[in-house]
GULUM-586328 format. One record per residue (C-alpha): x, y, z; residue number from 1; residue in three letters; chain. Coordinates in Angstrom, 2 decimals, always signed. Layout:
<atoms>
<atom px="X" py="Y" pz="Z" pos="NUM" code="Ala" unit="A"/>
...
</atoms>
This chain:
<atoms>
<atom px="+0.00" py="+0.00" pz="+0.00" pos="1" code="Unk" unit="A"/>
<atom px="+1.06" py="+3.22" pz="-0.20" pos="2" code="Unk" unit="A"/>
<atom px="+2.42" py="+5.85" pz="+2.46" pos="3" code="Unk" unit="A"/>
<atom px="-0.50" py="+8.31" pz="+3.95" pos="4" code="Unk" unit="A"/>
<atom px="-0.40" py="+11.75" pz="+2.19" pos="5" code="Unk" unit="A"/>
<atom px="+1.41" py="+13.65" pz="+5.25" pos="6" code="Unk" unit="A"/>
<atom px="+4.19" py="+11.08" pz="+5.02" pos="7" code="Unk" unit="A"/>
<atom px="+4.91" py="+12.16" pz="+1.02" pos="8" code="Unk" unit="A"/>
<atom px="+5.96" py="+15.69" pz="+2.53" pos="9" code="Unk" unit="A"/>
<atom px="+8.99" py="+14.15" pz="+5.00" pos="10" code="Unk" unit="A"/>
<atom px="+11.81" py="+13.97" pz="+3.85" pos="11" code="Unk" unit="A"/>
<atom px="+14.41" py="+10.67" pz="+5.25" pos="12" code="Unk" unit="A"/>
<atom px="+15.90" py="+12.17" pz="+8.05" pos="13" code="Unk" unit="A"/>
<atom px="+18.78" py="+9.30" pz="+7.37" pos="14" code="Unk" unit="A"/>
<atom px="+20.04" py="+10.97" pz="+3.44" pos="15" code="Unk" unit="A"/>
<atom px="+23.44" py="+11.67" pz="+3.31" pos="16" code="Unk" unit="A"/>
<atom px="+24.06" py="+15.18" pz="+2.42" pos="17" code="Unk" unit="A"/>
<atom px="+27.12" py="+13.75" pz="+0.22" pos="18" code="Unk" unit="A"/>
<atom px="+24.78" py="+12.56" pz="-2.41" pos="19" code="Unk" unit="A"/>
<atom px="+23.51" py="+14.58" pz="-5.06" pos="20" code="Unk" unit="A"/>
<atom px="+19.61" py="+14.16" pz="-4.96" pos="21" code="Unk" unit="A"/>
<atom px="+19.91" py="+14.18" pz="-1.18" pos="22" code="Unk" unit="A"/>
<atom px="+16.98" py="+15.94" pz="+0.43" pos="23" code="Unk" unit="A"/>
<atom px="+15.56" py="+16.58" pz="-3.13" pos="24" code="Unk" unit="A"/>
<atom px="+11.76" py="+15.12" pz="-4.16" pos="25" code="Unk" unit="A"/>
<atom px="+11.62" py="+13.52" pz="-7.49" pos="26" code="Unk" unit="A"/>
<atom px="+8.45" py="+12.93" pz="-9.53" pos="27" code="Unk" unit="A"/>
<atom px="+8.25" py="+9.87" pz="-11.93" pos="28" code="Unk" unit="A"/>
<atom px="+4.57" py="+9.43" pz="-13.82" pos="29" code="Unk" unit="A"/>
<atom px="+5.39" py="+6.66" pz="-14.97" pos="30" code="Unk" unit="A"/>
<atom px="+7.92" py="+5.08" pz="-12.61" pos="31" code="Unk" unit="A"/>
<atom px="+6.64" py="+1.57" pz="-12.01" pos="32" code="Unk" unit="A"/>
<atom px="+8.03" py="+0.01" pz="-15.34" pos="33" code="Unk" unit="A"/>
<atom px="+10.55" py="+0.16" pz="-18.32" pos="34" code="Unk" unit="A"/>
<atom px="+12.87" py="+3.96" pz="-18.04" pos="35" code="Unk" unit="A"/>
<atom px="+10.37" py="+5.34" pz="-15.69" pos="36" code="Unk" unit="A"/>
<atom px="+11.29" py="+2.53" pz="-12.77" pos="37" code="Unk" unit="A"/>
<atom px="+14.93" py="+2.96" pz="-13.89" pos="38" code="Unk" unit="A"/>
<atom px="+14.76" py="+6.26" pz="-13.42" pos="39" code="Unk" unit="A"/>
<atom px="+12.94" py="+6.22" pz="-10.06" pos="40" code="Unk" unit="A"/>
<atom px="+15.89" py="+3.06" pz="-8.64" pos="41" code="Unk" unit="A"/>
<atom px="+18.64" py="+6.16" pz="-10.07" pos="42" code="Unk" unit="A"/>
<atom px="+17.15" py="+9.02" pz="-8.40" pos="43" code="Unk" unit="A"/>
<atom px="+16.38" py="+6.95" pz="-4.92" pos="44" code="Unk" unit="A"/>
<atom px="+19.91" py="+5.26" pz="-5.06" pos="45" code="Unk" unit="A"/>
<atom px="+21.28" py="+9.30" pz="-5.28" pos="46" code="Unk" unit="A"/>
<atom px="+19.34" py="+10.07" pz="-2.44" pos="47" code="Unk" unit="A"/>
<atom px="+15.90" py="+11.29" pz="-3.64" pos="48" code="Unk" unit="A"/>
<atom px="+12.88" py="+10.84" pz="-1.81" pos="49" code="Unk" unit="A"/>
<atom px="+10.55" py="+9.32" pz="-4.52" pos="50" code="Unk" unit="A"/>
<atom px="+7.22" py="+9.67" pz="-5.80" pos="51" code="Unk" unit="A"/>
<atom px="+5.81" py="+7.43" pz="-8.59" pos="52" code="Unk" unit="A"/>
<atom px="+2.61" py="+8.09" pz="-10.55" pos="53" code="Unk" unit="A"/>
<atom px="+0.62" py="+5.67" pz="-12.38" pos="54" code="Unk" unit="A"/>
<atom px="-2.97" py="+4.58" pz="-12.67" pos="55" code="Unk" unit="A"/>
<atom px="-2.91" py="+1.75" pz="-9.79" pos="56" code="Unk" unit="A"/>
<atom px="-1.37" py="+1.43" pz="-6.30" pos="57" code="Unk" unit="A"/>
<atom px="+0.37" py="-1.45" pz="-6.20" pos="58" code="Unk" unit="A"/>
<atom px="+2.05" py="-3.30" pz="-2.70" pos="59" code="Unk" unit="A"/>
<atom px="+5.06" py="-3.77" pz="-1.97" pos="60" code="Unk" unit="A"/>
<atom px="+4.68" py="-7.64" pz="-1.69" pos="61" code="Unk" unit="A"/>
<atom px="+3.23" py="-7.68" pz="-5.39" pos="62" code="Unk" unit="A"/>
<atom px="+6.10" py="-5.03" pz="-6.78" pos="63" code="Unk" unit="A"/>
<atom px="+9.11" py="-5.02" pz="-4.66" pos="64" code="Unk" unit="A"/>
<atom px="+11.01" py="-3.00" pz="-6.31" pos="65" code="Unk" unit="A"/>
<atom px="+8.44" py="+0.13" pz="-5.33" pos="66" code="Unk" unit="A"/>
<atom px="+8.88" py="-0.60" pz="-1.58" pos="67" code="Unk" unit="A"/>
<atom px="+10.92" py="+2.44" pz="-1.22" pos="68" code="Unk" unit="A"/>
<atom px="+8.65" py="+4.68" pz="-3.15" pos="69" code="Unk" unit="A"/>
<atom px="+5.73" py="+6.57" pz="-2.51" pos="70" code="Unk" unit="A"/>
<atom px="+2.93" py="+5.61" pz="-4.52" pos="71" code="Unk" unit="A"/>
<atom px="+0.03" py="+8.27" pz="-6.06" pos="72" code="Unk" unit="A"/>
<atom px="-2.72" py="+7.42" pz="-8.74" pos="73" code="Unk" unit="A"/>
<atom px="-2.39" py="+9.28" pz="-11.58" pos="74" code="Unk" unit="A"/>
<atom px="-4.48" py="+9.09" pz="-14.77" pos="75" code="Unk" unit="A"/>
<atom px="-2.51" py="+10.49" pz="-17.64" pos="76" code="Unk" unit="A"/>
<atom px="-6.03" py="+10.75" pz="-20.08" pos="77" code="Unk" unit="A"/>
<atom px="-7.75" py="+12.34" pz="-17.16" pos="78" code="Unk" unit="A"/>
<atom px="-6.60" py="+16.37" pz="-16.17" pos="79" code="Unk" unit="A"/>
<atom px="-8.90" py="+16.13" pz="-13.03" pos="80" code="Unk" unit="A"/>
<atom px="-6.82" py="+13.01" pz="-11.81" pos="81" code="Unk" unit="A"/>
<atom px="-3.68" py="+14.61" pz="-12.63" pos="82" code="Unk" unit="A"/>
<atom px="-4.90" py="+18.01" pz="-10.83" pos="83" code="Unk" unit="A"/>
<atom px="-5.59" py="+15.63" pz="-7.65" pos="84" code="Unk" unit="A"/>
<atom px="-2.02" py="+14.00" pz="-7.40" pos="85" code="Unk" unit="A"/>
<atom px="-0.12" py="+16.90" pz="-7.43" pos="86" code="Unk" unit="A"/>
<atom px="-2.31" py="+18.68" pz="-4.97" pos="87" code="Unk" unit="A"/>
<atom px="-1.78" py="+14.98" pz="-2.77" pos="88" code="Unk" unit="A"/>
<atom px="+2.15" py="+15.32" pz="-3.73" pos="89" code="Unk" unit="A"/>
<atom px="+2.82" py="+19.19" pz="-2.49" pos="90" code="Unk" unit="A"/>
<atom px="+5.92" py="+20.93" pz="-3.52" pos="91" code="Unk" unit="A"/>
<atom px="+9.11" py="+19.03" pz="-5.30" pos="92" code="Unk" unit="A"/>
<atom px="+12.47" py="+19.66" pz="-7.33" pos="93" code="Unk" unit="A"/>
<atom px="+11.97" py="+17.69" pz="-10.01" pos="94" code="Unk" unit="A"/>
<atom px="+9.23" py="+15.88" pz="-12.28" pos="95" code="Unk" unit="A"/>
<atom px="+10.54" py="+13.08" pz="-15.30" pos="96" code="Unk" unit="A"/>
<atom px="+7.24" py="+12.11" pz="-17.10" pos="97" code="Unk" unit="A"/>
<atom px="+7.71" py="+8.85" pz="-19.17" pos="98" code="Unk" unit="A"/>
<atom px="+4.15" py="+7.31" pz="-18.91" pos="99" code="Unk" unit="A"/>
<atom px="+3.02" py="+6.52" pz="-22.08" pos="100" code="Unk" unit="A"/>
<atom px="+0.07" py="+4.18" pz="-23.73" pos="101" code="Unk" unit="A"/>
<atom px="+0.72" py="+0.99" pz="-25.43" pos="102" code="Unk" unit="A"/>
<atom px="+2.56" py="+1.34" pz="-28.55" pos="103" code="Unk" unit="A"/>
<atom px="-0.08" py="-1.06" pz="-29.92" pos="104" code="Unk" unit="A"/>
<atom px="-2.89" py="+1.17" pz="-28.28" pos="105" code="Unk" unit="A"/>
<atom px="-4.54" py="+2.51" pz="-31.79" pos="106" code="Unk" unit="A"/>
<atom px="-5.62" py="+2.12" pz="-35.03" pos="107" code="Unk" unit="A"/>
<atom px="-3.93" py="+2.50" pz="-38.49" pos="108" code="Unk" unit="A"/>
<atom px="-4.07" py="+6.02" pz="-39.90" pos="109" code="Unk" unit="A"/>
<atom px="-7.07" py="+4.89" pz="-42.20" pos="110" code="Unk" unit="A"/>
<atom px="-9.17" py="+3.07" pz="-39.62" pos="111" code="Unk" unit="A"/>
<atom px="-12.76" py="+4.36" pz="-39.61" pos="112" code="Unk" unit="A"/>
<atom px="-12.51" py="+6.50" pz="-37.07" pos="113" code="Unk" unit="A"/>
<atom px="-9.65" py="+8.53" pz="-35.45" pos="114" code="Unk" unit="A"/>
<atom px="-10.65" py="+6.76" pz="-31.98" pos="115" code="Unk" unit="A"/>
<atom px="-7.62" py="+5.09" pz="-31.44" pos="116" code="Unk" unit="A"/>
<atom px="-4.95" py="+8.48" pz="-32.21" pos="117" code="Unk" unit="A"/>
<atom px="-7.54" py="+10.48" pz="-30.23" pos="118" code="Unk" unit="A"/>
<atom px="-6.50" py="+8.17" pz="-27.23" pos="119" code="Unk" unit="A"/>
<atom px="-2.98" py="+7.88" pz="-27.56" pos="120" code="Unk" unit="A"/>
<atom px="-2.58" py="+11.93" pz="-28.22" pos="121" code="Unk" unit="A"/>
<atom px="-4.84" py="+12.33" pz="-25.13" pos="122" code="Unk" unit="A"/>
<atom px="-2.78" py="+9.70" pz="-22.93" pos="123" code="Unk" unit="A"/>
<atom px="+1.31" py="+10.74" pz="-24.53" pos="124" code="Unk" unit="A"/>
<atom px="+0.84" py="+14.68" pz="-25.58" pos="125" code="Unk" unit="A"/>
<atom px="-2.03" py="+16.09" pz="-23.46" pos="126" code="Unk" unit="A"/>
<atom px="-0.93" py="+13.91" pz="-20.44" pos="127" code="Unk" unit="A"/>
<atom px="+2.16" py="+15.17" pz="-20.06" pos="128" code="Unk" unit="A"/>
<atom px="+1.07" py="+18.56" pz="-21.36" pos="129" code="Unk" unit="A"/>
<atom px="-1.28" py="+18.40" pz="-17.71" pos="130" code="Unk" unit="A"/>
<atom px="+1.52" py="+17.11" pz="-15.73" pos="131" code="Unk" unit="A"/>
<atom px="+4.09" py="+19.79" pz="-16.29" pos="132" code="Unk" unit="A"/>
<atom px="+0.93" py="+22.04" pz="-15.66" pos="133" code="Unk" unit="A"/>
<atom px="+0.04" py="+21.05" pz="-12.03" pos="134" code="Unk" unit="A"/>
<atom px="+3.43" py="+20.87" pz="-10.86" pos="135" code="Unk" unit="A"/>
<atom px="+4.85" py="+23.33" pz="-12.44" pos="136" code="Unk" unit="A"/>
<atom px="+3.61" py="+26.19" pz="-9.47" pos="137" code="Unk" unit="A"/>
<atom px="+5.00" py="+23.43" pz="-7.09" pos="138" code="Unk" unit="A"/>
<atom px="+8.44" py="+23.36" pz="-8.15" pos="139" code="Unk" unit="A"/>
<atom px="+11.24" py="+24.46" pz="-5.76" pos="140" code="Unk" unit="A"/>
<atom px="+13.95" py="+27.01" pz="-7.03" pos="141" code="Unk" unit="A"/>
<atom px="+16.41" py="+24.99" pz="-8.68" pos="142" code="Unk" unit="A"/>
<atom px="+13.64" py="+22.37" pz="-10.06" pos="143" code="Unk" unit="A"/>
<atom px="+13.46" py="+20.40" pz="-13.40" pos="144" code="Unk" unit="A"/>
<atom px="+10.95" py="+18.92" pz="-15.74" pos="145" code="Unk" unit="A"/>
<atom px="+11.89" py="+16.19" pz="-18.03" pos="146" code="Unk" unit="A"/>
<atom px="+9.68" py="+14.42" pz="-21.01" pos="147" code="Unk" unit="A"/>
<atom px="+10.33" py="+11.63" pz="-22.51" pos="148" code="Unk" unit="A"/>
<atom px="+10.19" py="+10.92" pz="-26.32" pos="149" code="Unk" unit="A"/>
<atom px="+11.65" py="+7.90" pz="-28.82" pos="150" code="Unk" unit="A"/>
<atom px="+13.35" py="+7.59" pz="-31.79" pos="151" code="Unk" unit="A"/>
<atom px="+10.18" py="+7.56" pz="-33.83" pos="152" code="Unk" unit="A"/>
<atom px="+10.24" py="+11.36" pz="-33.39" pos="153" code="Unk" unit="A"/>
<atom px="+12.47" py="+11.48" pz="-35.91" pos="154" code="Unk" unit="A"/>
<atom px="+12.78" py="+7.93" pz="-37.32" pos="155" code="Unk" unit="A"/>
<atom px="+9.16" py="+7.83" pz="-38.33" pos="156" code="Unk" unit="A"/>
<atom px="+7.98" py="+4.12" pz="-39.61" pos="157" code="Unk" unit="A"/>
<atom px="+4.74" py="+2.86" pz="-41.25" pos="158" code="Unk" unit="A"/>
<atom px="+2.61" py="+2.34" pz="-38.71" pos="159" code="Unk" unit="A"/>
<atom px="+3.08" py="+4.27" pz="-35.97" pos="160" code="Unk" unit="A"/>
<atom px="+1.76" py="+7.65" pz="-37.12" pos="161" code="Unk" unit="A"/>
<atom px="+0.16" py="+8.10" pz="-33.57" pos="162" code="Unk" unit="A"/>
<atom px="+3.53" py="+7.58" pz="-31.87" pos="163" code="Unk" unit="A"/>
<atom px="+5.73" py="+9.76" pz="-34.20" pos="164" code="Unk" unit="A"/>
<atom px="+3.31" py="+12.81" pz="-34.28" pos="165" code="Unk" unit="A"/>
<atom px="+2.63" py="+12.69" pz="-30.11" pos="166" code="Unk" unit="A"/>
<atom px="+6.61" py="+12.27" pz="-29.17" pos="167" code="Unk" unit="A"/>
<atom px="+7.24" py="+15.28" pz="-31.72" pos="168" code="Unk" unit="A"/>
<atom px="+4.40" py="+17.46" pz="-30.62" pos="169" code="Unk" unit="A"/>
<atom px="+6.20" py="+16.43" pz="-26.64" pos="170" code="Unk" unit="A"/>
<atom px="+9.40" py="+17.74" pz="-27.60" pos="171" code="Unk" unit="A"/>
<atom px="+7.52" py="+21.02" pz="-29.34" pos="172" code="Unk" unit="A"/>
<atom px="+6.03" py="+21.62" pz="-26.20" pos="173" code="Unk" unit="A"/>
<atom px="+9.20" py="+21.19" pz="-24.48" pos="174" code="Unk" unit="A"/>
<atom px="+11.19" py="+23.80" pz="-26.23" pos="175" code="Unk" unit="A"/>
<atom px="+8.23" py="+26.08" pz="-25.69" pos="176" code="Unk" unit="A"/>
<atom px="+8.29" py="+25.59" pz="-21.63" pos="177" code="Unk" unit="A"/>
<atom px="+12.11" py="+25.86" pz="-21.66" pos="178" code="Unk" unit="A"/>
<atom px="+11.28" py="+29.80" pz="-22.31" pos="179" code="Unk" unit="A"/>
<atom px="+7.81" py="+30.40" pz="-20.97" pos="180" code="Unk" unit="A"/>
<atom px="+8.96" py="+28.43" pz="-17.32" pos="181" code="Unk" unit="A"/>
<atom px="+12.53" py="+29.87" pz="-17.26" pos="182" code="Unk" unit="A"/>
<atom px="+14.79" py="+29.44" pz="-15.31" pos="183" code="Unk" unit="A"/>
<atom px="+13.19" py="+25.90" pz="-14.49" pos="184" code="Unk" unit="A"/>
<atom px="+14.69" py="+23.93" pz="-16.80" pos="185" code="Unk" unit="A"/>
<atom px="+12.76" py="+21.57" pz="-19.18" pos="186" code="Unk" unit="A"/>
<atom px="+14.35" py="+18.61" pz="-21.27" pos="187" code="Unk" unit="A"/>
<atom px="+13.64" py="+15.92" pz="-23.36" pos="188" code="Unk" unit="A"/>
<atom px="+15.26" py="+12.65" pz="-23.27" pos="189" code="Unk" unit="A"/>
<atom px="+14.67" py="+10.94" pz="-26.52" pos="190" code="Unk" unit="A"/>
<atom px="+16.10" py="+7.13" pz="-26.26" pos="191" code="Unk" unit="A"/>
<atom px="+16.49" py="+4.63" pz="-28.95" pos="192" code="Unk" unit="A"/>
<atom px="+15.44" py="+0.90" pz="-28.51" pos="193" code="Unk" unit="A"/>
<atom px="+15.61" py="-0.03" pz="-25.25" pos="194" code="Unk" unit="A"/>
<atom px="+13.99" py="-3.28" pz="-24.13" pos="195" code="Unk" unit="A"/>
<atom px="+11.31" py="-2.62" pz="-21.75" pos="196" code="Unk" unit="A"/>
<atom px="+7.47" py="-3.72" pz="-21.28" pos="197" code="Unk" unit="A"/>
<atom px="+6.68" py="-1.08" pz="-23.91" pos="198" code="Unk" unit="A"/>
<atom px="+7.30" py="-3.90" pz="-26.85" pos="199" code="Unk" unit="A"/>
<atom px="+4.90" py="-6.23" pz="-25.13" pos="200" code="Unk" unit="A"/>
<atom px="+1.88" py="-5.33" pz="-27.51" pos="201" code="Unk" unit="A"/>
<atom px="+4.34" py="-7.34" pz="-30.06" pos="202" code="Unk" unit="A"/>
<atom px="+4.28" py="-11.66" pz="-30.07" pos="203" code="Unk" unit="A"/>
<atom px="+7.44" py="-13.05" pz="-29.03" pos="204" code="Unk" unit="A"/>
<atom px="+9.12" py="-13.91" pz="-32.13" pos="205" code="Unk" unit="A"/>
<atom px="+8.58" py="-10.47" pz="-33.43" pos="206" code="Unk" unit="A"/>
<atom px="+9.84" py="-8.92" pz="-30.46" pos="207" code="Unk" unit="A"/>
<atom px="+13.22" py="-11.68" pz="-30.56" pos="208" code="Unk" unit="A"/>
<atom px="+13.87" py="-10.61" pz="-34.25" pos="209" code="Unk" unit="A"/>
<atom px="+13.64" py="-6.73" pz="-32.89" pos="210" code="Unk" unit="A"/>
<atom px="+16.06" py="-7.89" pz="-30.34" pos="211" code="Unk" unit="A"/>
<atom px="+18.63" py="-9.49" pz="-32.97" pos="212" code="Unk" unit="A"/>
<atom px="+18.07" py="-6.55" pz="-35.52" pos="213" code="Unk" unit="A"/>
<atom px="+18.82" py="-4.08" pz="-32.91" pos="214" code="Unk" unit="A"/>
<atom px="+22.10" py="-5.83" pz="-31.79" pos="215" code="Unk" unit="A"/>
<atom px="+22.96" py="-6.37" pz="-35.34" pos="216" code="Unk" unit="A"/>
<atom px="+22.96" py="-2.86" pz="-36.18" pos="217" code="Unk" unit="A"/>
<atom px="+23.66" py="-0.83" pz="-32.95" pos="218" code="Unk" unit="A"/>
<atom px="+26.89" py="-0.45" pz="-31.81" pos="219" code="Unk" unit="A"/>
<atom px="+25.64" py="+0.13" pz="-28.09" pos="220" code="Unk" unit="A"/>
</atoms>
């Protein structure tokens, strides 16, 4: 279960000021799989008290890699919900947003209706559009907001319309904040393949041959 509301706004006591995120509150939406719960272990392991957002609480016995984080629900494709957590989360230094739906969440760009985009544009764009919203008038002096993108921003494929036009209208937005929220600073990361839960949409021997492509042709 997660920690009562009044416990999110103490910091550990037991931090050692040597490390560089001590006494500092990080923000993942997102942080409970793939980059986000990499990012989350990173920031904790520096000394970060932690806060992960998604739409479930889940326990510690279940997940135990979120035993040291503070859970909030947070619905990315619902502003109200989004509103509500930071409100529950209070002030903090920085926010990393890498929620994002299922790859294999929508349509193709011809389906009959636009449905499926609609949802993935509402849940990727709009969703972290709210996020850096809400906590924006929370963030301490000093604080950071981070999006996170793909490859497909600039790599675009057939296919995957939704996902190319949503990471590129993420890192528009980005630029944009960088000058209208100065001198907070906002980023985006924008990663390559990276094997994570995000390919899970794909059956297994598609997502092996992705595997041996990728090793095949990336030096890293």
């Amino acid at each position: 279960m997660s920690a009562p509301t009044s416990a999110i706004a103490q910091q550990d006591p037991s931090l050692s000021p040597t490390l560089p995120l001590a006494g500092k509150r990080v923000v993942v939406v997102g942080g409970k799989t793939g980059i986000g719960l990499g990012v989350a272990k990173a920031a904790h392991a520096a000394g970060a008290t932690l806060i992960v957002a998604s739409r479930r609480i889940e326990s510690a016995e279940a997940r135990p890699a979120l035993a040291h984080f503070t859970q909030v629900v947070l619905d990315m494709r619902d502003e109200s919900s989004v509103r509500a957590a930071f409100e529950t989360i209070g002030t903090l230094d920085h926010l990393v947003v890498t929620a994002s739906p299922d790859l294999g969440s929508w349509g193709s760009f011809m389906d009959a209706d636009m449905q499926g985009v609609r949802s993935y544009m509402e849940g990727k764009f709009l969703g972290s559009w709210a996020s850096a919203r809400h906590a924006a008038p929370r963030l301490r002096a000093g604080g950071s907001i981070t999006f996170l993108t793909g490859g497909l921003a600039v790599r675009p494929k057939p296919g995957f319309a939704a996902a190319t036009s949503a990471f590129g209208a993420v890192e528009a937005l980005s630029g944009s904040l960088a000058l209208e929220l100065a001198a907070t600073r906002v980023n985006t990361i924008r990663p390559g393949f990276i094997d994570t839960e995000m390919w899970s949409f794909l059956p297994t021997e598609h997502r092996d041959g992705l595997r041996q492509r990728v090793a095949e042709a990336f030096p890293v």
